[in-house]
C-alpha positions as CSV (number, residue, x, y, z in Angstrom):
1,X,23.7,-8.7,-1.0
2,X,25.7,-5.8,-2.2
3,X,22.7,-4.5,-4.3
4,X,20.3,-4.6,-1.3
5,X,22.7,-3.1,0.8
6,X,22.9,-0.1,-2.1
7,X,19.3,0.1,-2.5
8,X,19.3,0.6,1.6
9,X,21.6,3.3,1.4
10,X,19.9,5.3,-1.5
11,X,16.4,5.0,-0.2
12,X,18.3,6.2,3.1
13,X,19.7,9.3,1.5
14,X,16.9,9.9,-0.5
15,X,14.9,13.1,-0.4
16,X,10.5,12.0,-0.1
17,X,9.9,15.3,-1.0
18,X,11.6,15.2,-4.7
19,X,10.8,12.5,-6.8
20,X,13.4,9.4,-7.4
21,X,14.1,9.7,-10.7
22,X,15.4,13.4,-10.4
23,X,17.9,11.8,-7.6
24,X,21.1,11.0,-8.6
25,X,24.2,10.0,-5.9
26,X,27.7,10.2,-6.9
27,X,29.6,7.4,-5.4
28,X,31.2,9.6,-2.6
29,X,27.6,10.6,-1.7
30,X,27.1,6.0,-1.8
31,X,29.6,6.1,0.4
32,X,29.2,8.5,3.0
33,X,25.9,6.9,2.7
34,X,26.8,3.6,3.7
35,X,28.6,4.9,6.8
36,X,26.1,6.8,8.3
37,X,23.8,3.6,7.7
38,X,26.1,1.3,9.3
39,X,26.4,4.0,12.4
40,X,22.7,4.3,12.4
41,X,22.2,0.4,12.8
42,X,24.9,-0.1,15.3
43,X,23.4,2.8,17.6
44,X,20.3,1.5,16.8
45,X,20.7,-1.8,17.8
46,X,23.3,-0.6,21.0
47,X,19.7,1.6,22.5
48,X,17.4,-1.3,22.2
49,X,20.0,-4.0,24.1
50,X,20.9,-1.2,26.8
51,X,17.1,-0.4,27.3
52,X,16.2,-4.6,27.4
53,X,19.0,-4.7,30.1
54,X,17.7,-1.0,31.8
55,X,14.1,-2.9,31.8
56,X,15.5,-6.2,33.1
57,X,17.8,-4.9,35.7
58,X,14.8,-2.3,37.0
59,X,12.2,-5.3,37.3
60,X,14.4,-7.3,39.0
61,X,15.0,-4.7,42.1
62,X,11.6,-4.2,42.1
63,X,10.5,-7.5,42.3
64,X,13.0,-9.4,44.2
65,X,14.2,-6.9,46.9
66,X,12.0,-3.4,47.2
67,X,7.8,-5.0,46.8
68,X,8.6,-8.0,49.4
69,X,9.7,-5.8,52.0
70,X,7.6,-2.7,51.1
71,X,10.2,-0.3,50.7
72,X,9.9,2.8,48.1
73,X,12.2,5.0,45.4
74,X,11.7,8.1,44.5
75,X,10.1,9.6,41.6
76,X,7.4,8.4,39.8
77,X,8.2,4.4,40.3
78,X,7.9,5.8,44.5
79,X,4.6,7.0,44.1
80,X,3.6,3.6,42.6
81,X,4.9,1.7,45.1
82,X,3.3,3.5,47.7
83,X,0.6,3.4,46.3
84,X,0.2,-0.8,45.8
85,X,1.1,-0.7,49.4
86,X,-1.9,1.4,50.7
87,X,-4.3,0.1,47.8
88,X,-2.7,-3.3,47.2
89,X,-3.1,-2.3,43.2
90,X,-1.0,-4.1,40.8
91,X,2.5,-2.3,40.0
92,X,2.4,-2.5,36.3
93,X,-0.9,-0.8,36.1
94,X,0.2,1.8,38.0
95,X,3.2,2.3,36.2
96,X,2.0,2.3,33.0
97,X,-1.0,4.9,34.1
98,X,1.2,7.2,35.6
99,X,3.5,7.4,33.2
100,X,1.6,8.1,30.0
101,X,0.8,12.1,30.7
102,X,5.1,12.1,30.9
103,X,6.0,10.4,27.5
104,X,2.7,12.8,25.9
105,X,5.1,15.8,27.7
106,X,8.5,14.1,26.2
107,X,6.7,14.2,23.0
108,X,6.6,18.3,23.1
109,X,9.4,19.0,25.1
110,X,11.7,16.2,23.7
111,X,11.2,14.9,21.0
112,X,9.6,11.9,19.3
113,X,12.4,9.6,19.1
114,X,12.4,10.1,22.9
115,X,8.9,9.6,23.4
116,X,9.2,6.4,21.1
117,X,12.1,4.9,23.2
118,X,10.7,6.0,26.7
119,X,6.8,4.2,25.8
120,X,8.9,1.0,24.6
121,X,11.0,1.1,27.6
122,X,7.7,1.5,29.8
123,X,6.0,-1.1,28.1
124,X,8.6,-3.0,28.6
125,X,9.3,-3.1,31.9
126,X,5.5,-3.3,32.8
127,X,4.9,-6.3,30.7
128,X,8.2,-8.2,32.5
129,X,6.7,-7.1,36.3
130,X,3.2,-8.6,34.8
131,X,4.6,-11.4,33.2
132,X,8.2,-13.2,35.1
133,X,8.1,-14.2,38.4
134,X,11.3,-12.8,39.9
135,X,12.1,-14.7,43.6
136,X,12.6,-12.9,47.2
137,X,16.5,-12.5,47.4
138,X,16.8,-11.5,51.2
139,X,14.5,-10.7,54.0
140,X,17.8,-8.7,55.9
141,X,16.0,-4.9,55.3
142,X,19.6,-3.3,54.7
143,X,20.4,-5.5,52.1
144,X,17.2,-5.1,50.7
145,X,17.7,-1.0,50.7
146,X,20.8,-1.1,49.1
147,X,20.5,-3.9,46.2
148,X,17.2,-2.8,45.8
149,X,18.2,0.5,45.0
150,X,21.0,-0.8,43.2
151,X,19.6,-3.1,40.4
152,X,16.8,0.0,39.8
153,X,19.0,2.4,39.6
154,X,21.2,0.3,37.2
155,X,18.2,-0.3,35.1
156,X,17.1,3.4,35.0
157,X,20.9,4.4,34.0
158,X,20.9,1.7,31.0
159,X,17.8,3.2,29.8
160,X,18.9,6.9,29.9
161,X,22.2,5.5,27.9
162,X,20.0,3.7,25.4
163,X,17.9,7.5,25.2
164,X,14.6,6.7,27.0
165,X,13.4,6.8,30.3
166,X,11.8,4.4,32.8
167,X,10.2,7.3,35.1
168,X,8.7,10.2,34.3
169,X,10.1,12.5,36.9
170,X,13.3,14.0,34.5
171,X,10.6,14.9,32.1
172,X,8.1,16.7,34.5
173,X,11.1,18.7,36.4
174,X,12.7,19.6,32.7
175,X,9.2,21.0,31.9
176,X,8.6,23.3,35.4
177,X,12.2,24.2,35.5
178,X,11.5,25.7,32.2
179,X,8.1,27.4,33.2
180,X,9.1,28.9,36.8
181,X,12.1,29.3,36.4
182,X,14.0,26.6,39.2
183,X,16.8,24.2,38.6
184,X,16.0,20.1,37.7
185,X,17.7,19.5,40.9
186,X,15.4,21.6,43.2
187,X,12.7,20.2,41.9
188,X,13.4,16.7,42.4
189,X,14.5,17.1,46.0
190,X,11.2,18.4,46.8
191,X,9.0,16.1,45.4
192,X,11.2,13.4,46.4
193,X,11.1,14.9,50.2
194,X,7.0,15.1,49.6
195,X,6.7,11.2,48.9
196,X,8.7,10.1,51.9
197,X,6.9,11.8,54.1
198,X,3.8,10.6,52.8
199,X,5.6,6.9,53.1
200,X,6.7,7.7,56.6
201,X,3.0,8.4,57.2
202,X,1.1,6.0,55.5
203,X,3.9,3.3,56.1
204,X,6.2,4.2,59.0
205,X,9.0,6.4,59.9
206,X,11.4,3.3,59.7
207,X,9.7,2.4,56.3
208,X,10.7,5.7,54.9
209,X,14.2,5.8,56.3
210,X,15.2,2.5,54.6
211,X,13.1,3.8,51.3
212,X,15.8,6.7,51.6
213,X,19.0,4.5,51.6
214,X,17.1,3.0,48.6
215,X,16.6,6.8,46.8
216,X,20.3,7.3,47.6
217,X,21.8,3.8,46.3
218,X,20.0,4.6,43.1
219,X,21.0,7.8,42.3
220,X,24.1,6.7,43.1
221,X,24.3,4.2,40.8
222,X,22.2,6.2,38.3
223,X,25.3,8.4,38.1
224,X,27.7,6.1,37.7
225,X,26.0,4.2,35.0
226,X,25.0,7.4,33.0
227,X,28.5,9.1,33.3
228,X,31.2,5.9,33.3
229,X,33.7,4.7,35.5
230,X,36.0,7.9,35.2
231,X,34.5,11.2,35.9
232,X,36.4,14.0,33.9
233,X,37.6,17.6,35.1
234,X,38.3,20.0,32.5
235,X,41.3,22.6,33.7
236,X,42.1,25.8,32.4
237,X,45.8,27.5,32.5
238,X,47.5,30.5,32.7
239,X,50.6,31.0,33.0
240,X,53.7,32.8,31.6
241,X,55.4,29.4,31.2
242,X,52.6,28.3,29.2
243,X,55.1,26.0,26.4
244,X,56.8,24.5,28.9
245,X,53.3,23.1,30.7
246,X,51.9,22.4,27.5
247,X,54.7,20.5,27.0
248,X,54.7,18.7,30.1
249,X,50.8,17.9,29.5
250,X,51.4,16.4,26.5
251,X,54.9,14.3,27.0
252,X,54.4,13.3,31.0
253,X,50.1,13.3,30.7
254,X,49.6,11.9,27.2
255,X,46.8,14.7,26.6
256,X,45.8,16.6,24.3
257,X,45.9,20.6,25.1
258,X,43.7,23.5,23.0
259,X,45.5,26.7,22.8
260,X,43.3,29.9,23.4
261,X,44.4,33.2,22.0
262,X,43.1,36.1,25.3
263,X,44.0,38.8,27.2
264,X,44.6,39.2,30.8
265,X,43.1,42.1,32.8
266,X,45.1,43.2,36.2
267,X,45.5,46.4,38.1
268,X,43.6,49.1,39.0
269,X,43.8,50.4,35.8
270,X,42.5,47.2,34.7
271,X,45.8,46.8,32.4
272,X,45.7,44.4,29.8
273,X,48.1,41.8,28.0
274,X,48.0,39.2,25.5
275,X,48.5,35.4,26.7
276,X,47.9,32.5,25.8
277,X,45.1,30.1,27.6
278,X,45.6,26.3,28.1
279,X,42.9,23.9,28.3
280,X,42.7,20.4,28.8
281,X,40.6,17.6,29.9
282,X,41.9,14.6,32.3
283,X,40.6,11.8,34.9
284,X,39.8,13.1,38.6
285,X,42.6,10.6,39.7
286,X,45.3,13.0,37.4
287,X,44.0,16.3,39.0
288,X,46.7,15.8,41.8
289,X,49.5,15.2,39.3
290,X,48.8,17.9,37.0
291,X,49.0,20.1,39.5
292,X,52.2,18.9,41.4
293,X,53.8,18.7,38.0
294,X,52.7,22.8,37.3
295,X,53.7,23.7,40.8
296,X,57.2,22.4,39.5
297,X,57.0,24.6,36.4
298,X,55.2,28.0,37.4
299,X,53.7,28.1,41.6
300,X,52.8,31.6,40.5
301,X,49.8,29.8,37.4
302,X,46.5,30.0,38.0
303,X,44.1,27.2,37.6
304,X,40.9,26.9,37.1
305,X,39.1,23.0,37.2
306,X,35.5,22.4,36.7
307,X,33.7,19.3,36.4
308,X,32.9,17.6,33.1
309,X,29.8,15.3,32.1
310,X,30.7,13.8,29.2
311,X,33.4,14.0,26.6
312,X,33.8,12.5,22.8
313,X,36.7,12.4,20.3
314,X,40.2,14.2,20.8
315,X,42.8,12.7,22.9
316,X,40.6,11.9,26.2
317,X,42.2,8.7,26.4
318,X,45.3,7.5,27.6
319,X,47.7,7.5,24.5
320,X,50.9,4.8,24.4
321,X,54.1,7.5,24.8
322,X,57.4,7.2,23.1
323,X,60.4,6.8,25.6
């Protein structure tokens, strides 16, 4: 087993372009090896389970709560539902043809691995909407918006997490933000606020009002499964007591602080000084206690807090403090 396992890592590490025999690995090279193997497999096998559930989850709205009661989502997966509404045309096929020009386009704007994950995910999904026979959940139309919304925009957050997508929408308003120039947001909103007013006409104005709950409850949920539980704020700090609050950040908080080195401009000469700048990175639900706990320190600091995505490493979580 162990001599497999080496054979993996070297034919890992090594370089197609030189031949083998001219390829020697020391055994810190073995080992740094083996760990990036092992983190490869693990993330490897962590994006296919998250996309299965993604597929699983997204199927299961669409089946059991949004086609019974012929509500749509925006997006790509909107227009195909509207569409096997007005030409009672199978889902799947619909999803799968409307899809394909968007992985071609995550293949140049992307990347392959993308377009790889996304065409799996696709395939996926489309083959469990052909293939299991989900049941009616509820008849009650609210319900039905919400859940509905819910389990797809569960399913579409799982895929983004396991880096693929189950609607091509993300990939079309990356490309035009790029070429005129608009935010992904902006476009989005308008295409979205084209296909419910189609649904509104070709279905009816209540059918299009539920199919927005729907739009809403998955983004919703879209957001919270992409970005976690806790959403993080990143605040910046200065202050002449600037010891004393990284201090209190470190010792009351449990975070970790980073020290920048600037200068302060003030005045209308536009004098300047050298300061130091403190930056740290906590939960929404401390925002109110950092700042009570400066106020104590300096009411005179200024603060700056912007929102954060995503964080890795460093001292983001809650560390056990000495008493």
């Amino acid at each position: 087993m162990k001599r497999l396992w080496k054979r993996l890592i070297i034919n890992f590490l090594r370089d197609k372009t030189i031949p083998a025999e001219q390829q020697d690995f020391s055994p810190y090279e073995i080992a740094k090896g083996s760990r990036e193997l092992r983190i490869s497999i693990v993330s490897f096998i962590k994006d296919i389970f998250l996309m299965a559930l993604g597929v699983t989850c997204a199927a299961f709205g669409l089946e059991s709560f949004l086609l019974p009661s012929r509500f749509i989502d925006g997006g790509v997966t909107g227009i195909s539902l509207l569409t096997t509404e007005v030409t009672s045309a199978p889902l799947w096929l619909l999803l799968l043809t409307l899809n394909i020009p968007f992985v071609m386009l995550g293949f140049k704007i992307v990347g392959k691995q993308f377009a790889i994950k996304s065409a799996i995910s696709i395939l996926g999904l489309v083959t469990v909407l052909a293939v299991v026979p989900f049941p009616e959940i509820t008849h009650d139309k609210l319900l039905v918006a919400v859940f509905g919304g819910f389990f797809l925009g569960a399913g579409i957050g799982l895929s983004i997490r396991g880096g693929s997508v189950l609607d091509g929408t993300e990939i079309l308003a990356i490309f035009l933000s790029r070429k005129m120039h608009t935010t992904i947001g902006d476009f989005i909103i308008i295409f979205n606020i084209i296909i419910f007013s189609f649904a509104a006409y070709l279905l009816s104005v209540e059918q299009a009002l539920y199919s927005i709950i729907t739009y809403l409850a998955a983004s919703k949920t879209l957001d919270f499964v992409v970005e976690g539980i806790e959403e993080y704020t990143g605040v910046t700090i200065i202050s002449a007591h600037n010891e004393e609050i990284r201090q209190m950040i470190i010792n009351t908080l449990g975070r970790g602080v980073t020290i920048y080195q600037g200068k302060g401009g003030y005045g209308k000469t536009g004098a300047t000084r050298k300061m130091d700048i403190l930056y740290t990175v906590i939960t929404r639900l401390e925002v109110s206690k950092l700042n009570t706990e400066i106020e104590k320190i300096d009411p005179n600091a200024f603060v700056v807090t912007n929102s954060v995505k995503d964080t890795r490493g460093g001292m983001i979580k809650r560390r056990p403090l000495k008493h």
